[in-house]
N, C-alpha and C positions, 0 to 999 in steps of 0.2 A: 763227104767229110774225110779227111785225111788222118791217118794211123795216129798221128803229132796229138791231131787237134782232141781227142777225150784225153790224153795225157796232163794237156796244157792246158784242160777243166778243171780236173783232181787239181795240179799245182796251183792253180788259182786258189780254186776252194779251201785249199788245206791253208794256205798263205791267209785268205781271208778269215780265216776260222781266228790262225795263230793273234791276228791283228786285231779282231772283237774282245777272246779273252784277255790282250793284254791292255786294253781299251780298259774293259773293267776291273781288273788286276787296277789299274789305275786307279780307278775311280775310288775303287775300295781302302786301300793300301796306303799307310802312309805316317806321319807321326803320331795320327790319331785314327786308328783304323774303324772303320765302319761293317758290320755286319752287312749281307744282302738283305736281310728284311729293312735294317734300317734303312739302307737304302734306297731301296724303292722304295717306302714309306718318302724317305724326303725329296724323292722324284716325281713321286703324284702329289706331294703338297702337302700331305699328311704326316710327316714324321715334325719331328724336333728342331726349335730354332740352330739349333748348334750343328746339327749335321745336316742341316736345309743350307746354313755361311759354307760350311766345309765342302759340299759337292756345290753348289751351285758360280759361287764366287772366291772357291779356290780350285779343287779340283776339275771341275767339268772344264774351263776356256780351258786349263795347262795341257789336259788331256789331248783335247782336240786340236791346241799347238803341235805339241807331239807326234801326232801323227801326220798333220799336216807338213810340219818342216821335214820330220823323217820320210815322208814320200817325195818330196820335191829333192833331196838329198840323192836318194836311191835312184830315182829317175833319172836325174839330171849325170848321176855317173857313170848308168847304165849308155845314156844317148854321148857322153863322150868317147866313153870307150869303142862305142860302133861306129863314132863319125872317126875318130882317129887310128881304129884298127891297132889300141893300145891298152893292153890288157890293168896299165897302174894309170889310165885319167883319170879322174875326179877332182870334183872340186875346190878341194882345200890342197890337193895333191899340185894343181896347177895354179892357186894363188887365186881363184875368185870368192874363197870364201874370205879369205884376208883382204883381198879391196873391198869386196860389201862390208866389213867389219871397218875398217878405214874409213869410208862415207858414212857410217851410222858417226863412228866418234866424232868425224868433222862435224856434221849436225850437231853432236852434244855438245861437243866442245865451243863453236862459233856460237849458242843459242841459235841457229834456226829449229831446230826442234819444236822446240815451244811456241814457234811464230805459227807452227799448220802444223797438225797428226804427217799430212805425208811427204814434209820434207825429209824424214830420214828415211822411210823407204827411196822415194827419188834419188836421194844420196848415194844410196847403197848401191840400184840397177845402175846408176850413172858409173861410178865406178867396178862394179861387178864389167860391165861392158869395155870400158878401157883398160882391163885387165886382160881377159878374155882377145880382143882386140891385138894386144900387144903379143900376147901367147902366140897368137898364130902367125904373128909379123915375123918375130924370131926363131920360132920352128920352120917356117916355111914350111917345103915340102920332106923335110925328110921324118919317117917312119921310123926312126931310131928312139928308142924307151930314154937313151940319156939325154937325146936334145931335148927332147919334152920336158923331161925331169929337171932338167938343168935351168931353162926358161922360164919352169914353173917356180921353180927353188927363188929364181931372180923375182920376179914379180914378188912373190911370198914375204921376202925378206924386205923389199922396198916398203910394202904396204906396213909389215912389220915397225920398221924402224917408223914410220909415222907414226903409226899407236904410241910406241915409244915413246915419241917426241909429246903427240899429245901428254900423256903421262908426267912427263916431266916438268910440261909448261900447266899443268890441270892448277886453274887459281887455287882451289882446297881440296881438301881430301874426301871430300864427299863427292865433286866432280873424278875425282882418278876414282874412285872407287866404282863410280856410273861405266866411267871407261872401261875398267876391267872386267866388267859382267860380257862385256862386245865384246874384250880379248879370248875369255877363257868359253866363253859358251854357256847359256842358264836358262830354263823356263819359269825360274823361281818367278810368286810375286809377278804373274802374267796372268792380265784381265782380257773380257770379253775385246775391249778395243783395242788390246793389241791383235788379239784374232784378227778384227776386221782391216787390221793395215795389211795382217798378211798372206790373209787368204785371197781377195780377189790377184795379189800381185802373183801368189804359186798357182791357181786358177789357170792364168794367161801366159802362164808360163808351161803349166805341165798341156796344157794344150797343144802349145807350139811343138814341144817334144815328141807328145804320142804322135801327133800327125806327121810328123819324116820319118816315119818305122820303115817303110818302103825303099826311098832315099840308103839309108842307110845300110838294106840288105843290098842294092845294087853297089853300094860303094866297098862292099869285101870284095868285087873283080877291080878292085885299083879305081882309079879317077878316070882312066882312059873308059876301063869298061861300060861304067856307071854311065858315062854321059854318051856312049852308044847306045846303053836304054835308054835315054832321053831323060836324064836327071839334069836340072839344070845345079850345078854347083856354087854357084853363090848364092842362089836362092836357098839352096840346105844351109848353107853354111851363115846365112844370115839369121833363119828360125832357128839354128842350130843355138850362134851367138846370143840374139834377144830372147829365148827361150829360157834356156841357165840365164842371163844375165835377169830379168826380171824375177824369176822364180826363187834362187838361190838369192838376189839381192832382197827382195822380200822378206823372206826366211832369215836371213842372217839382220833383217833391221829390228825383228825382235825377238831372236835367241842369242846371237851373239856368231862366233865362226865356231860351229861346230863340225869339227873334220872327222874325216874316213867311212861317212857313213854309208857315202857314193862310191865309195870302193870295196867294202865287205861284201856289201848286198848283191853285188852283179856275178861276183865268183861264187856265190852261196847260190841261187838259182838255175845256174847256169846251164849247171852237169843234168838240171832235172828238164831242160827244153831242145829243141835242136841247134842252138846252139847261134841262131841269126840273130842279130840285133834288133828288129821288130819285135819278136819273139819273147825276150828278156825285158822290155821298158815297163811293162804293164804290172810282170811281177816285181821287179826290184823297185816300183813304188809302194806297192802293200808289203812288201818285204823292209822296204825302210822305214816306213811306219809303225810296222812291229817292230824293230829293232831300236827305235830310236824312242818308243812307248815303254820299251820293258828295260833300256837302259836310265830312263827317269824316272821308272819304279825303284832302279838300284841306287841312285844317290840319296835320296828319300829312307829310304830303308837302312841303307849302312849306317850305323855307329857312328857320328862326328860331331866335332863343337860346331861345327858350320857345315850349310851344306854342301857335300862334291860338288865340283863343276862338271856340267852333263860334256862338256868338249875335251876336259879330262878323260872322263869313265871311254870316250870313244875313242880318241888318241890311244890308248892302253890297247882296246881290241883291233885298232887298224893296224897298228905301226907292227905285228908280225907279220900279219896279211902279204904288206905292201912289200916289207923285205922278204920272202917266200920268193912274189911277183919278179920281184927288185930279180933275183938271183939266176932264176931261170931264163930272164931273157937277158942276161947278158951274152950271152952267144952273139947279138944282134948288133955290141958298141961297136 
């Protein structure tokens, strides 16, 4: 066993600890708070109608979204940052959380939605992936923070201006208002069968992810390197694409585009492992789970006539982050 490897137990462990309490912090917590006895009372069957509705078919699926979309988040901008050897990719940073948001509205908006449960996930990866796709057309091969930023910006703003459009063509206001839960990001009023749209899709998705951790440390020696150890590069960069693309589209078909949460989590982990990209994927999935669990304990909990948008409350804590990121590598344009 290597000096790294009881290091990178404790940060597991601690990361899993942080992700149980705020699981529960969850469960408990909220407009109508729940003691732990009550609790586990309406967990084994025994407690009270009213806190039996409240955990079981309000808090318990939101929970478990939660943590699921915040790991597939986390993940997914941990595995970009190592496959691009770019300290600001993520997600919503490069415009895949706005095309999955883009294919959930198309579904709402055309009525396929309501034809199948999984035409709006299908939507989502569909365009998660021609987003993704186009990113790496227009980047090509350069390593520069602003070509990426700039591409992703592009993308971003296209997918943008279609919500838009939807929005404005939405027959009534109940329809733009369906649409603006995809814009801003929400687990509000999320049941067991939204789970089940979109767990199997972050399943096969953070799968494809964990497994290029290897891939990904051979490519910090450059593309030349990497494929002297025998990596073959389209084949990463295809798990790489369908990876995020189903995972992230998943996720985003029923929470909405919630950004930055694949970019906080990888620079918060980082400084505690050696520092490869394998190394980082495993925790900045329990790491955005917790982060993405105790940031939908805060909208729940603040003071408002309506509740925050959870893509708000993350927008707030990315957007210093990214400019931090943003600033130190300009040396690089």
């Amino acid at each position: 066993m290597t000096r790294a490897a009881p290091r990178r137990w404790v940060l597991l462990a601690a990361l899993g600890a942080l992700m149980l309490a705020a699981a529960i912090a969850s469960l408990r917590f909220g407009p109508v708070d729940l003691s732990a006895g009550r609790l586990f009372a309406a967990a084994l069957g025994n407690g009270d109608h009213v806190a039996h509705v409240i955990l079981f078919e309000l808090r318990l699926p939101r929970t478990l979204l939660a943590l699921a979309v915040g790991a597939m988040l986390g993940l997914a901008g941990a595995a970009l940052q190592g496959y691009l050897r770019n300290p600001l990719a993520e997600p919503s940073v490069l415009g895949a959380s706005n095309a999955a948001a883009l294919g959930a509205v198309a579904a709402l908006y055309f009525g396929l939605a309501a034809l199948h449960p999984l035409m709006l996930p299908l939507l989502s990866i569909g365009s998660a992936i021609v987003a993704l796709t186009l990113l790496f057309l227009l980047a090509g091969r350069s390593e520069s923070p602003l070509t990426l930023i700039l591409a992703g910006i592009a993308i971003a703003t296209l997918a943008g201006a279609g919500i838009s459009l939807a929005l404005n063509l939405a027959p009534n206001p109940f329809a733009a208002m369906e649409i603006m839960t995809w814009l801003l990001g929400s687990l509000e009023n999320r049941s067991f069968a939204h789970l089940w749209i979109a767990l199997p899709c972050i399943a096969v998705g953070g799968g494809l992810l964990l497994s290029g951790g290897r891939d990904l440390d051979a490519l910090t020696l450059g593309e030349d390197g990497a494929q002297a150890l025998g990596v073959d590069l389209r084949r990463t960069r295809l798990r790489l694409l369908l990876g995020t693309a189903i995972g992230v589209g998943g996720a985003v078909a029923v929470s909405g585009a919630i950004g930055f949460v694949g970019l906080i989590v990888p620079h918060l982990v980082r400084p505690f492992t050696d520092r490869s990209p394998s190394a980082i994927l495993l925790p900045s999935a329990i790491g955005g789970a917790a982060l993405l669990t105790l940031a939908d304990i805060g909208v729940r909990i603040i003071a408002s006539t309506n509740e925050l948008k959870l893509g708000v409350v993350t927008a707030f804590l990315g957007v210093p982050v990214f400019l931090i990121h943003l600033m130190r590598e300009r040396r690089l344009w």
